[in-house]
Structure formats: structure tokens, C-alpha cells
C-alpha positions as CSV (number, residue, x, y, z in Angstrom):
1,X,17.3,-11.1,25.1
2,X,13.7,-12.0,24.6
3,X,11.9,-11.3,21.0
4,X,9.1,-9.6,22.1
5,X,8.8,-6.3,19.5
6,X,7.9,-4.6,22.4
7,X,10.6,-4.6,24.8
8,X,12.5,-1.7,25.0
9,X,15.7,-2.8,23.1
10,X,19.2,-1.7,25.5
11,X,21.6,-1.5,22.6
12,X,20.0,0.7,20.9
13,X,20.1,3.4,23.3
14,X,23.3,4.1,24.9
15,X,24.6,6.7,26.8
16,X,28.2,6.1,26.9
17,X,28.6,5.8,22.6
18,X,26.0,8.9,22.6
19,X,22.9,6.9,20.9
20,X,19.2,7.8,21.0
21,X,16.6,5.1,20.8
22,X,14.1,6.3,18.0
23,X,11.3,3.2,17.4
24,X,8.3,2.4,15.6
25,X,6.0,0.0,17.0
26,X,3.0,-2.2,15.2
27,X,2.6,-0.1,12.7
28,X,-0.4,-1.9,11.2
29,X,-0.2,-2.2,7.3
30,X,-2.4,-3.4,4.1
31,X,0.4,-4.7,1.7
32,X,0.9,-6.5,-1.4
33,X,3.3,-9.5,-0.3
34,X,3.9,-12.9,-1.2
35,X,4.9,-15.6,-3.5
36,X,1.3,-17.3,-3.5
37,X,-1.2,-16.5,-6.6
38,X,-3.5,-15.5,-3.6
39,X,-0.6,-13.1,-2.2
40,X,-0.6,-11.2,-5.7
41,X,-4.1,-11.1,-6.0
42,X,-5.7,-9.7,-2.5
43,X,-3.2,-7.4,0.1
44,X,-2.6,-8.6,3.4
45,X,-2.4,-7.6,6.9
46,X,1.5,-6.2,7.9
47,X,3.1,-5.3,11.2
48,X,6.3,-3.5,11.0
49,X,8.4,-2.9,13.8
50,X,11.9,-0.8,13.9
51,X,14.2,0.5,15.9
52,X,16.8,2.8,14.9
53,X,19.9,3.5,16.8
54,X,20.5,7.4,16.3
55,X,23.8,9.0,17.3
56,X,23.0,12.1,19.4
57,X,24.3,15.3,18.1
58,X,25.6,16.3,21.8
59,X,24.4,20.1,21.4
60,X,21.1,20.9,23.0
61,X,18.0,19.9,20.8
62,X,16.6,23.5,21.2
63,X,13.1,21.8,21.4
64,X,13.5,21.6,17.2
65,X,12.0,18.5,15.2
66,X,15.0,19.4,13.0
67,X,17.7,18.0,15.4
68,X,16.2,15.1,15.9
69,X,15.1,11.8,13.6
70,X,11.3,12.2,12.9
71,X,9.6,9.0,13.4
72,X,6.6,10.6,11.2
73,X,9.3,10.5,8.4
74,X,10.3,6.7,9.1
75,X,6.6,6.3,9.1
76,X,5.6,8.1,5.8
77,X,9.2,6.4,4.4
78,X,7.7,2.9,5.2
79,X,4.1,3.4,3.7
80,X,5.6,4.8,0.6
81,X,7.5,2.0,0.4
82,X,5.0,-0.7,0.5
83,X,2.5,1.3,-1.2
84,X,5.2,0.9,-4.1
85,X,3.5,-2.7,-5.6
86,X,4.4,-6.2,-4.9
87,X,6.9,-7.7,-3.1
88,X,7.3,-11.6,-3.3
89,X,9.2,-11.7,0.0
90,X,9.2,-10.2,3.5
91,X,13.1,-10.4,3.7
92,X,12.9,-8.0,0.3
93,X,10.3,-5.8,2.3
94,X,12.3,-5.8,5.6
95,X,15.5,-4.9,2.9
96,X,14.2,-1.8,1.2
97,X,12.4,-0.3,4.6
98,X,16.5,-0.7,7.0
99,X,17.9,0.7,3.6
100,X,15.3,3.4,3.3
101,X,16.1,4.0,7.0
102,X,19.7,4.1,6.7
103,X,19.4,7.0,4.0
104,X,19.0,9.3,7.1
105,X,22.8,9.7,8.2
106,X,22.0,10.1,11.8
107,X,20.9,6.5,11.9
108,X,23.6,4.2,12.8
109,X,21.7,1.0,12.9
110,X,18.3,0.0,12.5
111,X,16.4,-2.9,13.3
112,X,13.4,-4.0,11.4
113,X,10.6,-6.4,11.7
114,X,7.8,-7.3,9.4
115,X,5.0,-9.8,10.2
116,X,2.4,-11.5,7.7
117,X,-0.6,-11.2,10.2
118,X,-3.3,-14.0,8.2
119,X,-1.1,-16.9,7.1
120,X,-0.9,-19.7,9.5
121,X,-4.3,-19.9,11.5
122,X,-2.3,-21.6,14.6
123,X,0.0,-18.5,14.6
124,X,-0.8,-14.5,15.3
125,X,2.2,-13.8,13.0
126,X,5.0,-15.3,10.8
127,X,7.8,-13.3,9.4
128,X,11.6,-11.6,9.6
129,X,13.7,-9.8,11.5
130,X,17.0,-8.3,10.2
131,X,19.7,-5.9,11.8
132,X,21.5,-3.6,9.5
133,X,24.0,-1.1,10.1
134,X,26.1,1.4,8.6
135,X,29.6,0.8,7.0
């Protein structure tokens, strides 16, 4: 499988184990990350990136936001989370957003990536990718 964030990722979606693909995509950030004196003192540009792998509820959907996982609330979940201070490490960011995630019980796994946009000059990004899933 390639690592481009963007590619539409198969095993998330899944029509014979009955799972939606619900995903966020560059959601562009201002956070307070890093080990680096610099890090603590001035935010930094973020990208997240997640995709959740939802178990469908196999009635109909009734056209209702409430029979479905809002990515508004994965959004708002995220923000909240890094508006919560410092964190010295992406892996903790990338930690507390898949176990934020994995609060919502429809969610059966979630992938997340975060990406440190202004650290290495040479590079458009540096950072983590993790896989977490329930039980």
C-alpha cells in the first residue's frame, strides 16, 4: 500500500464485515508540540489525518446525522485536544486524538496521522502514523 494520506484507504471500508469509511483529511492545525525550547515557546504548523473504520448499523440511515459518525465531531474532538497545552511528542498527540476517537463505540479502528509542517527545510513534513483498534 502506498503512504500517501490521501489515498482512499480499502480496509477501512468493507462491505462484507459491514464497515463505513469515515476520514478526515489535512486538517491544518496551530499546536503547541515539541521537545525543543523553541517547540514550547512559539506553536507550530500540524496536519492531522484519520481514518476511522465505522461498523454500519445495517438499518437504513433515515437521512439522520444521528446514525452516522460526524466527522464535525472528530474534528471539534481533535481541536479540543490540541488546544489542551503542550505536548512534547507527536506519538503522545497521535495517542490521545485515536483514543479520543475510539470513545465513539461505532468506531472500530482508527488510523491517525500527525505531521510537523516547519521542521526539516529539505522535507514538507516529518511525523507518525499509528493504527489503533478496539479490544
Amino acid at each position: 500500500m502506498d503512504n500517501n494520506p490521501r489515498q482512499l484507504v480499502s480496509e477501512y471500508a468493507d462491505a462484507t464485515h459491514g464497515l463505513r469509511h469515515v476520514f478526515v483529511r489535512d486538517l491544518a492545525l496551530i499546536a503547541m508540540v515539541g521537545i525543543y525550547e523553541h517547540e514550547k515557546r512559539h506553536p507550530q504548523r500540524i496536519l492531522v489525518n484519520i481514518d476511522c473504520a465505522v461498523k454500519e448499523q445495517g438499518g437504513a440511515l433515515e437521512d439522520d446525522i444521528k446514525n452516522v459518525v460526524s466527522y464535525e465531531k472528530v474534528v471539534k474532538n481533535v481541536k479540543a485536544i490540541v488546544q489542551d497545552g503542550h505536548v512534547n511528542l507527536v506519538e503522545t498527540l497521535a495517542e490521545k486524538i485515536a483514543d479520543k476517537v475510539l470513545k465513539n463505540r461505532a468506531i472500530k479502528r482508527v488510523r491517525v496521522r500527525v505531521e510537523k509542517l516547519d521542521i526539516i527545510p529539505e522535507a514538507s513534513s516529518v511525523g507518525i502514523e499509528i493504527e489503533r483498534a478496539r479490544g
